[in-house]
N, C-alpha and C positions, 0 to 999 in steps of 0.2 A: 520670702515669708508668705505670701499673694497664695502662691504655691502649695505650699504645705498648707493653708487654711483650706485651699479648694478641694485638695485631696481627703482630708479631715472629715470637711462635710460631704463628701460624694462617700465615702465610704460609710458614715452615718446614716445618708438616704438609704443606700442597699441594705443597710443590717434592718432600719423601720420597714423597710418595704418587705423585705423577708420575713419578719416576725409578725406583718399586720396579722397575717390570721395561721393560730397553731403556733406549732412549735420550728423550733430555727430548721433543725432536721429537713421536717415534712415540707415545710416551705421552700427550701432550697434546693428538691427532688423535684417540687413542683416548676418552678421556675427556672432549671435547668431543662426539665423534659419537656413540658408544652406551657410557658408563661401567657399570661393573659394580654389583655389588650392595651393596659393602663399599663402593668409593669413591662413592656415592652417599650411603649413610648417613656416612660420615666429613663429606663435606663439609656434610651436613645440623647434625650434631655443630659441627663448626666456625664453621658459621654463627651458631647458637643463642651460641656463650659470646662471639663478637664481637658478638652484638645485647644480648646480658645485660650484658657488659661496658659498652658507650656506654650501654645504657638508665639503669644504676645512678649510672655515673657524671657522667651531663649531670645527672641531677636531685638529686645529690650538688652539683655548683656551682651549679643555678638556686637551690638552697635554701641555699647558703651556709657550705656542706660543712660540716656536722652530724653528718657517720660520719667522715669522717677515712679515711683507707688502706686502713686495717685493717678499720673497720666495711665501705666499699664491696664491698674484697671480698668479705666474709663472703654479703651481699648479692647480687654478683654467683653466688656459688657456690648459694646456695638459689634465684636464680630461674634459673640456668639447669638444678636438676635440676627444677622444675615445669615447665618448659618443655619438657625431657628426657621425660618422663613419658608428654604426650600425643603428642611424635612419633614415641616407638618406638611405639605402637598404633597410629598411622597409616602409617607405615612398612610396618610388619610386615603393613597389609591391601593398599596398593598394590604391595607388590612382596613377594608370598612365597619364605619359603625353595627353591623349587626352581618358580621359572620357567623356561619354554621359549624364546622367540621371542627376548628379547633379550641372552640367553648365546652361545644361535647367532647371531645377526647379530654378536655383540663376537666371535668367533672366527672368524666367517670374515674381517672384518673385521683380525684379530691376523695369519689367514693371506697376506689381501692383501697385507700390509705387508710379512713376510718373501717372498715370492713376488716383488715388484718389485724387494725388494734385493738377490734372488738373481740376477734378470734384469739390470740392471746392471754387477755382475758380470761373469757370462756373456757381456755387450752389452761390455765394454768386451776382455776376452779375445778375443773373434770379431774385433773393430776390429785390434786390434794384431798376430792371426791372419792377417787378412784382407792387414795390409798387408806384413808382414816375410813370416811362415812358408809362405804356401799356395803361392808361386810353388815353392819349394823342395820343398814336400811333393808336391804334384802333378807338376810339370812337369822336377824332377830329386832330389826328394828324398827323403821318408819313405813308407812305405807301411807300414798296420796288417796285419798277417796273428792272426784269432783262433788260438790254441793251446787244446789243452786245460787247459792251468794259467791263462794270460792275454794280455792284449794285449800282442804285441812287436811292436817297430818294427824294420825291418831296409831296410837300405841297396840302393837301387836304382841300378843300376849302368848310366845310358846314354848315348847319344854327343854328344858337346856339342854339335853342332848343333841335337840336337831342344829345340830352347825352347820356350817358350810360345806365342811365334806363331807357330809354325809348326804347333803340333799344334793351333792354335784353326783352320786352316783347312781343319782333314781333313774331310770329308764325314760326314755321320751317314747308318748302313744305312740303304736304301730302307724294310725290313719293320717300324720299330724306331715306337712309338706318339705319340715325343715329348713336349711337357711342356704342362703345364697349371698357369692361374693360381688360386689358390688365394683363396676370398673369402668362402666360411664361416669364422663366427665362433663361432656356434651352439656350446654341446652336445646332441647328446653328442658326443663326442670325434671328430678326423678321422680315418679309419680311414688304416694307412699307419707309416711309419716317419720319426721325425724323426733329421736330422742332428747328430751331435752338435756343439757344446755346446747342443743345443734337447733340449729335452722337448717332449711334447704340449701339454703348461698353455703352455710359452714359446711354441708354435706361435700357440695361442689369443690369448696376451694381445700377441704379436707382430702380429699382423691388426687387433687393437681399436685398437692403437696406432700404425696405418696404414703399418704394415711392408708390404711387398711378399715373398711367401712364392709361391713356387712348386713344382710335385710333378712328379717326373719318371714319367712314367705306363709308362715300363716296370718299374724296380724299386720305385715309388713312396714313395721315397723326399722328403721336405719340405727345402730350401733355401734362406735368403734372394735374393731376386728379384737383389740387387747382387752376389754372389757368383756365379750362376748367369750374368751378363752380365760379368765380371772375367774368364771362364774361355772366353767367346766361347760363350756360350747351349749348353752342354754340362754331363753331371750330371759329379758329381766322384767319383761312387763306384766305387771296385774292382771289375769284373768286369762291369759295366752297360754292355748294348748302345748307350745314349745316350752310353757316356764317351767321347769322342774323347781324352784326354789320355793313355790306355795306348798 
């Protein structure tokens, strides 16, 4: 019985310690690939009173159970603090209180996590973007004007003929430098302006992840390559010699 109660609660520990922070997933990615300092020694702790536990108690029935419940335990409680004893001082010399290397790897690590699931996000906005709003926003609807307090949107007023295809087959000026494929991945960072909903990191981790990202080399500005061909290979920014859509 001794038994199964220890297991019960050792298994409890792992599921709290996994979920203290985030989700069961992200945590259980984290603590498999680089765990920290506290769930290392936990799970060291937990190991100990599950091995004290079976040790006491298998030789509690090969002998014919001579302690009884109450004795085992007691049993199990004294050999797991001798046990306890010599792995804090082993502990404590492999991994000191204020390690470097594998604090930083668990955090950048913590960062990659939230950085993909921000991208996702992001990746799934642009999709629904991409297929409802940008016809409307570009080719007869929204346009961003900065203020000095903030970004407003204000209603463009033009004539119903001009749709989409028609202003994808306007010519782009002779003088104007055109666009360029983007296929650094590298830091440091690509010099330039991303589109929003991108950041820089989204530009980055958009190319690692075989995105197709293009720069319009007169106001150079960053775009996805499917968006930049939606629009008939024209940039989509206000006031840009490449934008054929004004």
């Amino acid at each position: 019985m001794a038994i199964f109660v220890g297991i019960i609660f050792s298994v409890a520990c792992i599921i709290l310690l996994i979920t203290a922070h985030g989700s069961f997933i992200e945590r259980l990615k984290i603590l498999i690939s680089c765990p920290s300092r506290d769930e290392i020694f936990l799970t060291g702790v937990i190991l100990i009173i599950i091995t004290s536990t079976g040790v006491i108690h298998t030789l509690n029935i090969l002998t014919g159970g001579p302690l009884g419940d109450s004795g085992a335990l007691v049993y199990t409680v004294v050999l797991s603090i001798l046990l306890l004893l010599p792995y804090l001082f082993i502990f404590d010399q492999l991994y000191p209180v204020h390690p470097g290397s594998w604090e930083e790897k668990e955090l950048r690590l913590r960062k990659d996590i939230e950085r993909r699931r921000r991208m996702r996000e992001l990746e799934g906005r642009r999709q629904e973007r991409t297929t409802c709003d940008i016809s409307r926003y570009y080719a007869g609807g929204y346009r961003e004007q900065q203020s000095s307090t903030a970004a407003q949107r204000t209603r463009i007023q033009r004539p119903a003929q001009r749709t989409l295809e028609v202003l994808r087959q306007k010519p782009l000026p002779r003088h104007t430098k055109g666009f360029s494929a983007v296929k650094e991945s590298r830091y440091p960072e690509i010099p330039g302006e991303a589109m929003d909903p991108f950041t820089m990191d989204n530009v980055h981790d958009l190319i690692k992840d075989g995105k197709k990202i293009v720069k319009c080399e007169e106001c150079g500005i960053y775009f996805d390559e499917e968006v930049w061909e939606y629009f008939g290979k024209t940039c989509v920014r206000i006031g840009c010699q490449n934008n054929r859509l004004e």
